[in-house]
PDB file of N, CA, C and O in Angstrom:
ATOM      1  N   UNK A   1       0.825  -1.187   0.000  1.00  0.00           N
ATOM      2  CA  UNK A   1       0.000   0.000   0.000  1.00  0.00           C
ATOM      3  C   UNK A   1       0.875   1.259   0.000  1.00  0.00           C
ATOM      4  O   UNK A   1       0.705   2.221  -0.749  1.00  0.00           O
ATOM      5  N   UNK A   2       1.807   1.142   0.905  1.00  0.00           N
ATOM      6  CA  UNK A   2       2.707   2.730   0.627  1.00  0.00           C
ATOM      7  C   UNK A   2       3.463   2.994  -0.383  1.00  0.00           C
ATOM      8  O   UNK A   2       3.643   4.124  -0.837  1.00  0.00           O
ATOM      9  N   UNK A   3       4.143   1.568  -0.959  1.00  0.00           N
ATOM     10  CA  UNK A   3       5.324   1.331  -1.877  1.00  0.00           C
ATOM     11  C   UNK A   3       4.181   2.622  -3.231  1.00  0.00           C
ATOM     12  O   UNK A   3       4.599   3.639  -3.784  1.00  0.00           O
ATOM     13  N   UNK A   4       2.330   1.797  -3.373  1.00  0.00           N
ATOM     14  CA  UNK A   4       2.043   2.348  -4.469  1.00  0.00           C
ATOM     15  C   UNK A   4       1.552   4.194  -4.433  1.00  0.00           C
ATOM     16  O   UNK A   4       1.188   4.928  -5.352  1.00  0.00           O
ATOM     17  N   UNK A   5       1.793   4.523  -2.622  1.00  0.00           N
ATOM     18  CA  UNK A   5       1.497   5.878  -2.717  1.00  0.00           C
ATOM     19  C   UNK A   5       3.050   6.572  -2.989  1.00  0.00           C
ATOM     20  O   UNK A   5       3.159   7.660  -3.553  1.00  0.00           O
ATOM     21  N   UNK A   6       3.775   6.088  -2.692  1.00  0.00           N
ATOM     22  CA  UNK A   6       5.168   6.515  -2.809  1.00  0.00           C
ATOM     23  C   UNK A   6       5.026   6.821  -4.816  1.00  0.00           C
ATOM     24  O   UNK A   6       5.135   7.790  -5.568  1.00  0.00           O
ATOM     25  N   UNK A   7       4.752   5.444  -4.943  1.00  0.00           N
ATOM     26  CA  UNK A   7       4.959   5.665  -6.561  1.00  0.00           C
ATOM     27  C   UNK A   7       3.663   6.522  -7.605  1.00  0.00           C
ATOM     28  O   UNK A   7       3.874   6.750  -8.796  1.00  0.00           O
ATOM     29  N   UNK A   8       2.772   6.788  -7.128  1.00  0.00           N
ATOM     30  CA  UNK A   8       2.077   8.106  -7.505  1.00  0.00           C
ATOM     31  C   UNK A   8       2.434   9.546  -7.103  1.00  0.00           C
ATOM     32  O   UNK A   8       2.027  10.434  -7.852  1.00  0.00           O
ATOM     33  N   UNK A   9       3.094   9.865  -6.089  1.00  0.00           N
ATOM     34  CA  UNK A   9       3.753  10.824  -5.778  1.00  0.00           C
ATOM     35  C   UNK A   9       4.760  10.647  -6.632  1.00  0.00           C
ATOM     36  O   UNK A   9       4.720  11.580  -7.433  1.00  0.00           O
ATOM     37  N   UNK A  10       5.626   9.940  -6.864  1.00  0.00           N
ATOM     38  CA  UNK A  10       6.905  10.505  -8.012  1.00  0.00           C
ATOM     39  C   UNK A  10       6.441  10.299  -9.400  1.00  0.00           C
ATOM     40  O   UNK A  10       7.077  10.611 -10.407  1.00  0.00           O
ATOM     41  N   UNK A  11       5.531   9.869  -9.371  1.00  0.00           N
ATOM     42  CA  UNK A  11       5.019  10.056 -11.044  1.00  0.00           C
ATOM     43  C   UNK A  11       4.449  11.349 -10.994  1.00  0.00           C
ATOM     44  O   UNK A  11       4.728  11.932 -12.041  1.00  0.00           O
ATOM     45  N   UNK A  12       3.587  12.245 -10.028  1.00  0.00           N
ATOM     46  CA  UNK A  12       2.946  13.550 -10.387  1.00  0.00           C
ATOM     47  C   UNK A  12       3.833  14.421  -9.895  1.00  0.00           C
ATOM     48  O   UNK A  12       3.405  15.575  -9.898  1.00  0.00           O
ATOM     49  N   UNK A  13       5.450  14.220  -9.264  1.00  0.00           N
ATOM     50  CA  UNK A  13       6.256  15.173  -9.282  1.00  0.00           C
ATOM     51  C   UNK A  13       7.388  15.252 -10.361  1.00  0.00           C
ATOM     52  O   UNK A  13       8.229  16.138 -10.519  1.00  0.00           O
ATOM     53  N   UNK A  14       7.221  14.277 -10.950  1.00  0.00           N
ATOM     54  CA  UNK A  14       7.478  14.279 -11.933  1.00  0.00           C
ATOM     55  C   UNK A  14       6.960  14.618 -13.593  1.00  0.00           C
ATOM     56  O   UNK A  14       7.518  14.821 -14.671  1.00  0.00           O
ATOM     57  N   UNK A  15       5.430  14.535 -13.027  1.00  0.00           N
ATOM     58  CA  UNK A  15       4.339  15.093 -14.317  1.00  0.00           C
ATOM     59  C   UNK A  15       4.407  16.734 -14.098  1.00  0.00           C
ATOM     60  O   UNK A  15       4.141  17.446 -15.067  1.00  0.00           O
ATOM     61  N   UNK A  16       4.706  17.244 -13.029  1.00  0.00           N
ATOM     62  CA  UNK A  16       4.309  18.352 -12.820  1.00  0.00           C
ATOM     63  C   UNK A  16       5.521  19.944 -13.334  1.00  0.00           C
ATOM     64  O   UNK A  16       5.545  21.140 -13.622  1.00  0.00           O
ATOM     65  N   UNK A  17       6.739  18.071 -13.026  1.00  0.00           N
ATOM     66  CA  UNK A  17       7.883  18.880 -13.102  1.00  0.00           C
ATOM     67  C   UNK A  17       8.596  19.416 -14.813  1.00  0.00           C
ATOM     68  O   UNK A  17       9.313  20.374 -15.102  1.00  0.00           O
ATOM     69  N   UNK A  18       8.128  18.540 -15.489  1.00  0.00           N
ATOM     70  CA  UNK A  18       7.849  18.369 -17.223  1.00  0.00           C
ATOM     71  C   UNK A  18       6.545  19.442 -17.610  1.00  0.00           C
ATOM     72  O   UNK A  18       6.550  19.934 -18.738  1.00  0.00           O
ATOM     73  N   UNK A  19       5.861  19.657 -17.022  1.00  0.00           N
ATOM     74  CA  UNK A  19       4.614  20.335 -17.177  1.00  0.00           C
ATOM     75  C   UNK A  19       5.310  21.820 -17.109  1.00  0.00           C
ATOM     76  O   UNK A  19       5.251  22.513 -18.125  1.00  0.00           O
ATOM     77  N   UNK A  20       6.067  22.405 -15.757  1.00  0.00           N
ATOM     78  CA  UNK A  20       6.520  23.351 -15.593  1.00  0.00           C
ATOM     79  C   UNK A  20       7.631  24.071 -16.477  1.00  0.00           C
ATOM     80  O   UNK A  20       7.737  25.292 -16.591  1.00  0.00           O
ATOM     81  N   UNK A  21       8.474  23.076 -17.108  1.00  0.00           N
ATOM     82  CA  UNK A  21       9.075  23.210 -18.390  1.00  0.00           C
ATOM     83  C   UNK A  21      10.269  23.457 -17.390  1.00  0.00           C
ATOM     84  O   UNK A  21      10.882  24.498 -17.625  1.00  0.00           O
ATOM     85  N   UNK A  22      10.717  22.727 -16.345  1.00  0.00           N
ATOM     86  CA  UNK A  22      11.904  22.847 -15.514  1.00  0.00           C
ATOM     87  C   UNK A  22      13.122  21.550 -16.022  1.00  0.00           C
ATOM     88  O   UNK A  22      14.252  21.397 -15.558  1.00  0.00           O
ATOM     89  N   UNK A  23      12.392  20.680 -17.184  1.00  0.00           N
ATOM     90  CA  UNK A  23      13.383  19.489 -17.255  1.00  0.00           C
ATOM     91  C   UNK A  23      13.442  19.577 -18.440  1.00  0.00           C
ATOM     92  O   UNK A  23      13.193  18.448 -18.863  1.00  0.00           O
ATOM     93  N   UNK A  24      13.699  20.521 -19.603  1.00  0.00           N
ATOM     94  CA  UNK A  24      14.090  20.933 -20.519  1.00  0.00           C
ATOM     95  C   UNK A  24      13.325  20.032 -21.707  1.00  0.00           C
ATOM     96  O   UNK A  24      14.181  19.662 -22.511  1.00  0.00           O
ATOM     97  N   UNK A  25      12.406  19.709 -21.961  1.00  0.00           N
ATOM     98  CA  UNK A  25      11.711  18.901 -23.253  1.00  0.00           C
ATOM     99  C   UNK A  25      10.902  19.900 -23.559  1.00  0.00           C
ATOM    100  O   UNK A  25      10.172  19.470 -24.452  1.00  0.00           O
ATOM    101  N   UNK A  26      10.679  20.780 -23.363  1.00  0.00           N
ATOM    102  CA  UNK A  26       9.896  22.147 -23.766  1.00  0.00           C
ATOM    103  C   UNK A  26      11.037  23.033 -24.717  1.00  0.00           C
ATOM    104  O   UNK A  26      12.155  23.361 -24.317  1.00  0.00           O
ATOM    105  N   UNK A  27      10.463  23.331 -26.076  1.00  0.00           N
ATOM    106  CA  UNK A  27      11.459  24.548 -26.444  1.00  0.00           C
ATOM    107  C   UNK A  27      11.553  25.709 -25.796  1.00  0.00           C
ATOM    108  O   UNK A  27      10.878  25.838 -24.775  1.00  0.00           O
ATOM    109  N   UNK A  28      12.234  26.578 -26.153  1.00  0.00           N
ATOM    110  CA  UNK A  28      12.753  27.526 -25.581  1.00  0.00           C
ATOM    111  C   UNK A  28      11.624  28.976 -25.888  1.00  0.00           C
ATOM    112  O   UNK A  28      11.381  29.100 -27.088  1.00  0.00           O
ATOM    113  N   UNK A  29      11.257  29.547 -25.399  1.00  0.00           N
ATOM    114  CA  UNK A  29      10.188  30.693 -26.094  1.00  0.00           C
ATOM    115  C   UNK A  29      10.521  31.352 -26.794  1.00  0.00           C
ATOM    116  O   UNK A  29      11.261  32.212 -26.316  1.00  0.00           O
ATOM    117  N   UNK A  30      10.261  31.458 -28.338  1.00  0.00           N
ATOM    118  CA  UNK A  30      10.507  32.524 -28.956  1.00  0.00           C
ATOM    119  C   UNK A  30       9.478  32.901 -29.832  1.00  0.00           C
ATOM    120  O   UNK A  30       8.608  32.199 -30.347  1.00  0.00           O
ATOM    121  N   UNK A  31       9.761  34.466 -29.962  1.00  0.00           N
ATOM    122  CA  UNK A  31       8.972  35.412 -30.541  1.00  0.00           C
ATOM    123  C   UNK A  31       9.375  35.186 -32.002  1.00  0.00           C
ATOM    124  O   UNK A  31      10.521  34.821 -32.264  1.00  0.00           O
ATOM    125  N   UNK A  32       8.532  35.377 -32.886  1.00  0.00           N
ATOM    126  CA  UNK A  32       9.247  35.351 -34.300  1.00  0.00           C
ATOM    127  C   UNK A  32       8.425  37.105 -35.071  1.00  0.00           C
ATOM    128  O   UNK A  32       7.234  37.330 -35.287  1.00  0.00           O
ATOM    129  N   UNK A  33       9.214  37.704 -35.219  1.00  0.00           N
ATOM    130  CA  UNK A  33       8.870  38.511 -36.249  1.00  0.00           C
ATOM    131  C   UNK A  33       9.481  38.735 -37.438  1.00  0.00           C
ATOM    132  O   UNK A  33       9.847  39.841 -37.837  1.00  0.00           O
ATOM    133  N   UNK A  34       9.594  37.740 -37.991  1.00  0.00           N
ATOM    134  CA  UNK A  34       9.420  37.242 -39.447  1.00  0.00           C
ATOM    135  C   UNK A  34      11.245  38.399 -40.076  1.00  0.00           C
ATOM    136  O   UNK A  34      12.329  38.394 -39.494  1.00  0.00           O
ATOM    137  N   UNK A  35      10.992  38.924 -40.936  1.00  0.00           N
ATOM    138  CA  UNK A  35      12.560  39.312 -41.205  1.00  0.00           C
ATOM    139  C   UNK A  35      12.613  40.526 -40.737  1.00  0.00           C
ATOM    140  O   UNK A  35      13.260  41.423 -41.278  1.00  0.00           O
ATOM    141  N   UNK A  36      11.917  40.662 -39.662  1.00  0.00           N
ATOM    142  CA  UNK A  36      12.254  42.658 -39.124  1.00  0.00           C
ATOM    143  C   UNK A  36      13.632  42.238 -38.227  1.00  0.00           C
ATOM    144  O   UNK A  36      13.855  41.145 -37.708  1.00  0.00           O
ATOM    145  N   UNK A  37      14.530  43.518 -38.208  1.00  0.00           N
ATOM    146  CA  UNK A  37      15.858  43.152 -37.205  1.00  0.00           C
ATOM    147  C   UNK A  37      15.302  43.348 -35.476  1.00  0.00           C
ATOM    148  O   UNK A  37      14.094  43.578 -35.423  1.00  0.00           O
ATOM    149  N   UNK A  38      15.769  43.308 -34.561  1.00  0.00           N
ATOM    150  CA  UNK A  38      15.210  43.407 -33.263  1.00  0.00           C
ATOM    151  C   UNK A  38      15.438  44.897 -33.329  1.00  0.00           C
ATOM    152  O   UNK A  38      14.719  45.417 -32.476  1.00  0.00           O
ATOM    153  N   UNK A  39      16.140  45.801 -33.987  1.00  0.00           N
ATOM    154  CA  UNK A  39      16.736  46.959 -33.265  1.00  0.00           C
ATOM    155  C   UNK A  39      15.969  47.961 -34.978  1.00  0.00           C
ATOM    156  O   UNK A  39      16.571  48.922 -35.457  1.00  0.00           O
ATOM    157  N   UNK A  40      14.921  47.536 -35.448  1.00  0.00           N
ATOM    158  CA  UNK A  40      14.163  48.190 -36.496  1.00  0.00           C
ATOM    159  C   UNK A  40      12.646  48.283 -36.094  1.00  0.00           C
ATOM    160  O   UNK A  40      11.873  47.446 -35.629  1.00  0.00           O
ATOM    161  N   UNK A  41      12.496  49.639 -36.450  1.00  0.00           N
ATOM    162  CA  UNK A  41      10.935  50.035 -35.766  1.00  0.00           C
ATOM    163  C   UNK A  41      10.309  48.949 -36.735  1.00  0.00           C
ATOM    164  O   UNK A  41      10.562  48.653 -37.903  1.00  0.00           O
ATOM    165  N   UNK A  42       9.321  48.426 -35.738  1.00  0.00           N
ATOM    166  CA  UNK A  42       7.801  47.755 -36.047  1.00  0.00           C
ATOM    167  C   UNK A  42       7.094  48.592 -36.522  1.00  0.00           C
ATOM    168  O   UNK A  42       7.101  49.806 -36.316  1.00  0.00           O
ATOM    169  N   UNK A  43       6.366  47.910 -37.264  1.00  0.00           N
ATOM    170  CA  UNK A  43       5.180  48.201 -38.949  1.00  0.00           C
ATOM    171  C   UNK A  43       4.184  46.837 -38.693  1.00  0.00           C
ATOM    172  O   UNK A  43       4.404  45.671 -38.365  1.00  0.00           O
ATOM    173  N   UNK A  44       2.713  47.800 -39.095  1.00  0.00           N
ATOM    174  CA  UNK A  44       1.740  47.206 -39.098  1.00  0.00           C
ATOM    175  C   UNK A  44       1.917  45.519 -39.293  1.00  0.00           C
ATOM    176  O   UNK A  44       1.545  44.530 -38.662  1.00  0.00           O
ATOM    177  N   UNK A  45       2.736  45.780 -40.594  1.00  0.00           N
ATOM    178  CA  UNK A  45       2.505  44.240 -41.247  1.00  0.00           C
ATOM    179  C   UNK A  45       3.669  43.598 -40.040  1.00  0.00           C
ATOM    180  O   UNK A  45       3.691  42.373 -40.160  1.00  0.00           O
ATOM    181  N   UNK A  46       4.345  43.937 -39.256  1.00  0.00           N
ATOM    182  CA  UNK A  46       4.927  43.215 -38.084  1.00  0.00           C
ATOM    183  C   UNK A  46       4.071  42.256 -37.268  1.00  0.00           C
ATOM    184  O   UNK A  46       4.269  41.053 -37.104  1.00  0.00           O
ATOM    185  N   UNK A  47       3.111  42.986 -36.801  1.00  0.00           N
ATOM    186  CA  UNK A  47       2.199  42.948 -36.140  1.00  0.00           C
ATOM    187  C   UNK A  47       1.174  41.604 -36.145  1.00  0.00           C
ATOM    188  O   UNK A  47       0.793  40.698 -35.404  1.00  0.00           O
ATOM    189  N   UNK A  48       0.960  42.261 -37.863  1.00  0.00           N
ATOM    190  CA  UNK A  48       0.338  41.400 -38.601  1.00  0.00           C
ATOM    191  C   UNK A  48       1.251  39.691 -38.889  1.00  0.00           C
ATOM    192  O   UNK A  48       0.601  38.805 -39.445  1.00  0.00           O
ATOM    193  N   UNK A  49       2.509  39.445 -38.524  1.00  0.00           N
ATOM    194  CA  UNK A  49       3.336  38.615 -39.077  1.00  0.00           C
ATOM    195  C   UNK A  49       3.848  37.828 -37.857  1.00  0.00           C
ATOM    196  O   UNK A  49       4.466  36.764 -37.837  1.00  0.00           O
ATOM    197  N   UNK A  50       3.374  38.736 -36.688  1.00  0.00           N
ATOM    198  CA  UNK A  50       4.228  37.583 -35.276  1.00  0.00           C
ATOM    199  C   UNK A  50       3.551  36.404 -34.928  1.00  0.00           C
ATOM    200  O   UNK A  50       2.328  36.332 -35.040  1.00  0.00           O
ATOM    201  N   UNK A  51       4.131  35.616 -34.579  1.00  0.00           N
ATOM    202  CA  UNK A  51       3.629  34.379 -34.137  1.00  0.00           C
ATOM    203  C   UNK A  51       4.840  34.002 -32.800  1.00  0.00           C
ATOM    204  O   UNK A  51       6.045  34.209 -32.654  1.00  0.00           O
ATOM    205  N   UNK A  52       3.794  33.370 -32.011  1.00  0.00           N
ATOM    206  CA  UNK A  52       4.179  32.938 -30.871  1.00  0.00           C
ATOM    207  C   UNK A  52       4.658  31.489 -30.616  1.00  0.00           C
ATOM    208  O   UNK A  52       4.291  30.627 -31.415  1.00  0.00           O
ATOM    209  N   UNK A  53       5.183  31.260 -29.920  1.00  0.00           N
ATOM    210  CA  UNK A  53       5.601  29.111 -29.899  1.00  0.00           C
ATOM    211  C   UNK A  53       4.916  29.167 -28.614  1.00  0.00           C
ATOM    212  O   UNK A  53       4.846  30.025 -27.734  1.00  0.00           O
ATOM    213  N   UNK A  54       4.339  27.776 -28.794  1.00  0.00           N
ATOM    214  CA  UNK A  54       3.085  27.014 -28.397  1.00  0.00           C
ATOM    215  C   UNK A  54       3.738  26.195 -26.800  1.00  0.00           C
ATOM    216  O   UNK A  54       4.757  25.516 -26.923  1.00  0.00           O
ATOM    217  N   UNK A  55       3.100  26.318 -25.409  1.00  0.00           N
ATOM    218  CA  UNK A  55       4.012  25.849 -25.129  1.00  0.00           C
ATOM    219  C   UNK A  55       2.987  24.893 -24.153  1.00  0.00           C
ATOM    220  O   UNK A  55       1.852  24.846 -24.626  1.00  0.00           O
ATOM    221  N   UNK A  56       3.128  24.261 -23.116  1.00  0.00           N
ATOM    222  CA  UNK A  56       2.115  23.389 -22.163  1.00  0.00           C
ATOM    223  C   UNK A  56       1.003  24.478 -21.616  1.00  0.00           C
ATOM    224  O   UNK A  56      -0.197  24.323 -21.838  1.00  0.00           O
ATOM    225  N   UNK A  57       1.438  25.399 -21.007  1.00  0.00           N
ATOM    226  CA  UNK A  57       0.763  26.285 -20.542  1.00  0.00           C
ATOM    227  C   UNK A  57       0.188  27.507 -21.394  1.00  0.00           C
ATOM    228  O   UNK A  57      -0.265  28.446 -20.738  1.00  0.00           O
ATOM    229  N   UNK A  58       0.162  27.587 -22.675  1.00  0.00           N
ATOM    230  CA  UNK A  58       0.228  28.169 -23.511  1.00  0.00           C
ATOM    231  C   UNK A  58      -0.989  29.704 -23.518  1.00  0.00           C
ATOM    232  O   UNK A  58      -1.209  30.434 -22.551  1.00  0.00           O
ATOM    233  N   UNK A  59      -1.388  29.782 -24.433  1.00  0.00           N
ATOM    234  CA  UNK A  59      -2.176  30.909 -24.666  1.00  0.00           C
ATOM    235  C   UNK A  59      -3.473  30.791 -25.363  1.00  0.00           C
ATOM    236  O   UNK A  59      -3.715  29.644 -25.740  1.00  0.00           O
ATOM    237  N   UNK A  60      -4.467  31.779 -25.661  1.00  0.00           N
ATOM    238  CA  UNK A  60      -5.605  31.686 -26.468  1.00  0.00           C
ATOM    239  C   UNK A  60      -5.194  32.094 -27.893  1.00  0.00           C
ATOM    240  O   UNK A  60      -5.419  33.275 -28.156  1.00  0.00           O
ATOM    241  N   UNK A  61      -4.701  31.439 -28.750  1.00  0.00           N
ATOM    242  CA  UNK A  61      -4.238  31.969 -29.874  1.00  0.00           C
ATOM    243  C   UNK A  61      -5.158  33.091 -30.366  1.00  0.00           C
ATOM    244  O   UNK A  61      -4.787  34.053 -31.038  1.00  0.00           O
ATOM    245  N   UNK A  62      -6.443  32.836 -29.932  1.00  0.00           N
ATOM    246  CA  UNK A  62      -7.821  33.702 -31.143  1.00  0.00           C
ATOM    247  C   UNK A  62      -7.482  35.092 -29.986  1.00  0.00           C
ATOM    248  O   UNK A  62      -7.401  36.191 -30.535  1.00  0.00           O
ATOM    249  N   UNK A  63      -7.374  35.072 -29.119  1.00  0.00           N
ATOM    250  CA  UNK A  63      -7.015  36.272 -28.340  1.00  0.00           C
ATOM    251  C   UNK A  63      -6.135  37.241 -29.019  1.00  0.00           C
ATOM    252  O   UNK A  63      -6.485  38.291 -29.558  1.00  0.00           O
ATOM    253  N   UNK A  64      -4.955  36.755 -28.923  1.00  0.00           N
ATOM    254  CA  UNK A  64      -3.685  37.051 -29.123  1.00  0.00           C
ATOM    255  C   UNK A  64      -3.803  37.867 -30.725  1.00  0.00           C
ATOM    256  O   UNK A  64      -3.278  38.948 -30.993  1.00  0.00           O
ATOM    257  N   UNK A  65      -4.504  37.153 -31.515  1.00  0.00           N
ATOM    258  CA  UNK A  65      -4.323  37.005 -32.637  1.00  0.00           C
ATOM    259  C   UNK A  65      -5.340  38.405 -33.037  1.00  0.00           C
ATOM    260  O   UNK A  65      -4.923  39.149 -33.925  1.00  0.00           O
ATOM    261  N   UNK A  66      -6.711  38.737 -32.337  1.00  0.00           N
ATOM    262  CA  UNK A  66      -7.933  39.450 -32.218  1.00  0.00           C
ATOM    263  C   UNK A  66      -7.003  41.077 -32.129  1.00  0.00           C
ATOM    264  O   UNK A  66      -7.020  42.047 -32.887  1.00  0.00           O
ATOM    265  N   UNK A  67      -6.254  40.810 -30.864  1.00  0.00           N
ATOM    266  CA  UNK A  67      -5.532  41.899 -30.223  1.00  0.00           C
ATOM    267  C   UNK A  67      -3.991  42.493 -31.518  1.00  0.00           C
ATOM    268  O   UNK A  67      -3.594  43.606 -31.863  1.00  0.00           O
ATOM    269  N   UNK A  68      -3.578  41.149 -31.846  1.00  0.00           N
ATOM    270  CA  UNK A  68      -2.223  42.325 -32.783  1.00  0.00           C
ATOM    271  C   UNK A  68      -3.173  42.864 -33.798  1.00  0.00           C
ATOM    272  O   UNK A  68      -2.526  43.767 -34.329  1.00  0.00           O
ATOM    273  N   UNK A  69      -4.419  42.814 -34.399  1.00  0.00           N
ATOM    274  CA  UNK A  69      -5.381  42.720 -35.867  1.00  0.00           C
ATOM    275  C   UNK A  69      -5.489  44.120 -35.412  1.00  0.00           C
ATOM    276  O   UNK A  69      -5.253  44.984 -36.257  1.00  0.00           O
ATOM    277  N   UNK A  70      -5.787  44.466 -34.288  1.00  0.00           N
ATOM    278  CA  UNK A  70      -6.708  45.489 -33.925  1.00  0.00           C
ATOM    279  C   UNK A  70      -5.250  46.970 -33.625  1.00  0.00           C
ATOM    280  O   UNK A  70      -5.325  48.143 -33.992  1.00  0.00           O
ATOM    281  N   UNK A  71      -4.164  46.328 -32.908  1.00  0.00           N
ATOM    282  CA  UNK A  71      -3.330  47.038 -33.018  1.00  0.00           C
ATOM    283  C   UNK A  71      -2.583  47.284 -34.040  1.00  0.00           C
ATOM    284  O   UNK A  71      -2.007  48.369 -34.122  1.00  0.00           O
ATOM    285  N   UNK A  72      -2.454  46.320 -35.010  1.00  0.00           N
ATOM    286  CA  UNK A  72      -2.074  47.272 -36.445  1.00  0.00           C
ATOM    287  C   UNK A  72      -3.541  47.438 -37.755  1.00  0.00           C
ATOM    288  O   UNK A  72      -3.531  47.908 -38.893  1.00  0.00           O
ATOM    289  N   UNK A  73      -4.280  47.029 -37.211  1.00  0.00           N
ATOM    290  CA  UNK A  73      -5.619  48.724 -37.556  1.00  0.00           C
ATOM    291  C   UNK A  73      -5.371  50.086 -37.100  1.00  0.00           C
ATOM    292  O   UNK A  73      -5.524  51.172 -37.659  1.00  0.00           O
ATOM    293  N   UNK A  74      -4.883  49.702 -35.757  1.00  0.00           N
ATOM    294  CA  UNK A  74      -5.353  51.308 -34.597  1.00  0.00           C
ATOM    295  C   UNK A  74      -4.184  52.158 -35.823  1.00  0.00           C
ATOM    296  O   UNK A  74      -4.510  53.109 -36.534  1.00  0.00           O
ATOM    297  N   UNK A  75      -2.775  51.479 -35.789  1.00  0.00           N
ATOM    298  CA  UNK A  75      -1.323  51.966 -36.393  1.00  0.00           C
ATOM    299  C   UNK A  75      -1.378  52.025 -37.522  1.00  0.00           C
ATOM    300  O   UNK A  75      -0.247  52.039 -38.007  1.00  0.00           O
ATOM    301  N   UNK A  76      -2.013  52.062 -38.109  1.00  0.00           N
ATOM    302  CA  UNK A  76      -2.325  52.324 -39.684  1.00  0.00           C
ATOM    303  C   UNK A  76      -2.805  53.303 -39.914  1.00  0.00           C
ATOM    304  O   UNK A  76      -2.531  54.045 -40.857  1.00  0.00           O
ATOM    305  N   UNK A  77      -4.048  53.550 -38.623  1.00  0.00           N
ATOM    306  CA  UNK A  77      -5.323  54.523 -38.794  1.00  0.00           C
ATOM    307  C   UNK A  77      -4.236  55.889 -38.452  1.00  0.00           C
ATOM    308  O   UNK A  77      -4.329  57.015 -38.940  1.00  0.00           O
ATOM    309  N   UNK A  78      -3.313  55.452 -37.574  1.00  0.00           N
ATOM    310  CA  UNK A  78      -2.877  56.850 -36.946  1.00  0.00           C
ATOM    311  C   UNK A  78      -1.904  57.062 -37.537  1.00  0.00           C
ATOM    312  O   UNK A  78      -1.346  58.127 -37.273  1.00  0.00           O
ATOM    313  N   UNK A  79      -1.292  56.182 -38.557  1.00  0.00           N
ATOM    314  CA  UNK A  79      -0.579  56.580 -39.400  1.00  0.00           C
ATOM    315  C   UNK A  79      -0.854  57.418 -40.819  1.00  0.00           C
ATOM    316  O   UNK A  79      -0.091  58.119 -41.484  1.00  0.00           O
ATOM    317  N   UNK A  80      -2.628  56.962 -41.060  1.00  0.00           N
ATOM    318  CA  UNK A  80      -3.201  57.719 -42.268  1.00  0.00           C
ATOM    319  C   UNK A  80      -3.179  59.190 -41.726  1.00  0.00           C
ATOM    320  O   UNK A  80      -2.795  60.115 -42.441  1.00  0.00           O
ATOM    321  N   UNK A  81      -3.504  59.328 -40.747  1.00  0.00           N
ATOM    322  CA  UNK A  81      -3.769  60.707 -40.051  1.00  0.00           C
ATOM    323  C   UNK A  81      -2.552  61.617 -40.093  1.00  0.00           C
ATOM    324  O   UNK A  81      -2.548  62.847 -40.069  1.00  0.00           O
ATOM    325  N   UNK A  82      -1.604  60.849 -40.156  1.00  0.00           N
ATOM    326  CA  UNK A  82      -0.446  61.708 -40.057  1.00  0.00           C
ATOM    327  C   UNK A  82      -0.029  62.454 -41.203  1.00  0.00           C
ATOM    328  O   UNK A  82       0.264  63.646 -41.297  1.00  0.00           O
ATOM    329  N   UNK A  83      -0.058  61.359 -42.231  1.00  0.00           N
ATOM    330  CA  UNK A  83       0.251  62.118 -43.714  1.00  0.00           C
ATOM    331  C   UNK A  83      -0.936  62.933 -44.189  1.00  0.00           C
ATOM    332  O   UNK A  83      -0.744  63.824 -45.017  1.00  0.00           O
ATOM    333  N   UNK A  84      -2.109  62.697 -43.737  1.00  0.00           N
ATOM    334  CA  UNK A  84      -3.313  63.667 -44.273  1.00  0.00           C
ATOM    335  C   UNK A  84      -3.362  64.858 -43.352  1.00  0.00           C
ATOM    336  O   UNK A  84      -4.243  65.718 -43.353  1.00  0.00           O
ATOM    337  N   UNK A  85      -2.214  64.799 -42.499  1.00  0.00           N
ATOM    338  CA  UNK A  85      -2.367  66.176 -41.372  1.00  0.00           C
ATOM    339  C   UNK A  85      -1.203  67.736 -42.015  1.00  0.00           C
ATOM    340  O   UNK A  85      -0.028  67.398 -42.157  1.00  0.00           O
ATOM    341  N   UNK A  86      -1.389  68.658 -42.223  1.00  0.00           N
ATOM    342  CA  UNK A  86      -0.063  69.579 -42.628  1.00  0.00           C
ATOM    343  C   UNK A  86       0.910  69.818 -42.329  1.00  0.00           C
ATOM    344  O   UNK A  86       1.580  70.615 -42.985  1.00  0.00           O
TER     345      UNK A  86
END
């Protein structure tokens, strides 16, 4: 009886510990924005072009995805404004 509580405890500290991305089988996080340099201003179509890596704990892609759409609308809009301003 203990031998099998012993051995469910190291299987879920061990599920938990892979889960947490502390035992390295998880890639590494990266941002991709496609061929912009890190040290070159972002443009709409940046915006429009990032993608995120997927990870256990991950994200709402349709979120994520809702939110850059809308921020390079907003950066477009305030960019039309600029050249139509004197």
């Amino acid at each position: 009886m203990w031998v099998f509580a012993i051995l469910v405890g190291l299987v879920l500290g061990v599920v938990a510990t892979v889960a947490a991305g502390r035992v390295g089988f998880l890639p590494p996080v990266e941002t991709r924005l496609g061929a912009t340099p890190p040290d070159a201003p972002l443009e709409p179509r940046d915006l429009r072009d990032v993608r995120f890596s997927l990870a256990v704990r991950g994200y709402r892609m349709d979120e994520v995805d809702a939110l850059l759409d809308r921020l390079a609308a907003e950066w477009e809009q305030r960019d039309a404004r600029r050249t139509e301003a004197p």
